[in-house]
C-alpha positions as MATLAB code, in Angstrom:
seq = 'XXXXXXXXXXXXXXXXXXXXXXXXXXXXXXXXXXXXXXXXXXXXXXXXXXXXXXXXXXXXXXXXXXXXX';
ca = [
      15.904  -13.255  -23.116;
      18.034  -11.129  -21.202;
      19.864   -7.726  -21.696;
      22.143   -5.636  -19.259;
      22.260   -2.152  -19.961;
      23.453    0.842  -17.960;
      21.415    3.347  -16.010;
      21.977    6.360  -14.915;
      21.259    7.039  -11.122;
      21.928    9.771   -8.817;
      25.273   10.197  -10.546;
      26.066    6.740  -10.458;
      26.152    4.284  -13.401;
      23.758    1.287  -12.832;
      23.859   -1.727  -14.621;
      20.291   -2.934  -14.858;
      19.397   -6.774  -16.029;
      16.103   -5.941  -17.832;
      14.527   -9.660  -18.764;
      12.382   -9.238  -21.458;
       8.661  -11.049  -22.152;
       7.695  -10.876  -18.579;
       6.417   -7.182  -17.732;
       3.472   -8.262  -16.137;
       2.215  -10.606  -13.285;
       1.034  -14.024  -13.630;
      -2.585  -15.089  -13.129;
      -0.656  -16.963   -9.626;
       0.782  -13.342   -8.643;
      -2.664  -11.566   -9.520;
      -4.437  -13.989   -7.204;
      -2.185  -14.108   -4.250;
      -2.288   -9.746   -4.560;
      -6.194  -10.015   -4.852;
      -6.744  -11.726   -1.550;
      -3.783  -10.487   -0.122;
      -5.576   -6.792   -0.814;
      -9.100   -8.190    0.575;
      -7.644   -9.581    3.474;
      -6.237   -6.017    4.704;
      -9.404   -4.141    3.681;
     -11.379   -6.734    6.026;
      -9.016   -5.873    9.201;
      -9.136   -2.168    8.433;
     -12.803   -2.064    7.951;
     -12.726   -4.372   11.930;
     -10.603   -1.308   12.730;
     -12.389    1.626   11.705;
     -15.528    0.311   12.673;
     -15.098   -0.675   15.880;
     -15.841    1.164   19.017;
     -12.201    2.265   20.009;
     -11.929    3.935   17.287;
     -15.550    5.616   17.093;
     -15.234    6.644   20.714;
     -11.797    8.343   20.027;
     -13.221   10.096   16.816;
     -16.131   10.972   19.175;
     -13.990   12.572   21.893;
     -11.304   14.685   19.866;
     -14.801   16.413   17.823;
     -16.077   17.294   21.375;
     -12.967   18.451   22.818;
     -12.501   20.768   19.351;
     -16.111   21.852   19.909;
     -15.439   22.432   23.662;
     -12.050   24.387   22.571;
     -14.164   26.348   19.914;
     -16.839   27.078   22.359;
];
């Protein structure tokens, strides 16, 4: 079931197509989100815990110490 009505936006008038009984996302759309969501935790975990990253923490704290000092 469909319904245009009109919006206002930024001093324009907007017609918006608002489709009615489907405000949610399917059990398809929750799935592919879930592991889409996992999947980028998992490389930004590889990232933050690897030793680039730890040695570059490690060297701006001792250059702020040293600057401090």
């Amino acid at each position: 079931m469909r319904g245009w009505m009109t919006q206002r936006w930024c001093g324009f008038r907007v017609r918006v197509d608002r489709v009615r009984g489907e405000d949610g996302m399917t059990t398809a759309e929750y799935a592919v989100g879930t592991v889409a969501a996992c999947a980028f935790a998992a490389v930004l975990y590889q990232v933050v815990t690897g030793d680039t990253v730890l040695t570059g923490l490690t060297d701006l704290v001792d250059s702020a110490l040293a600057t401090l000092s």
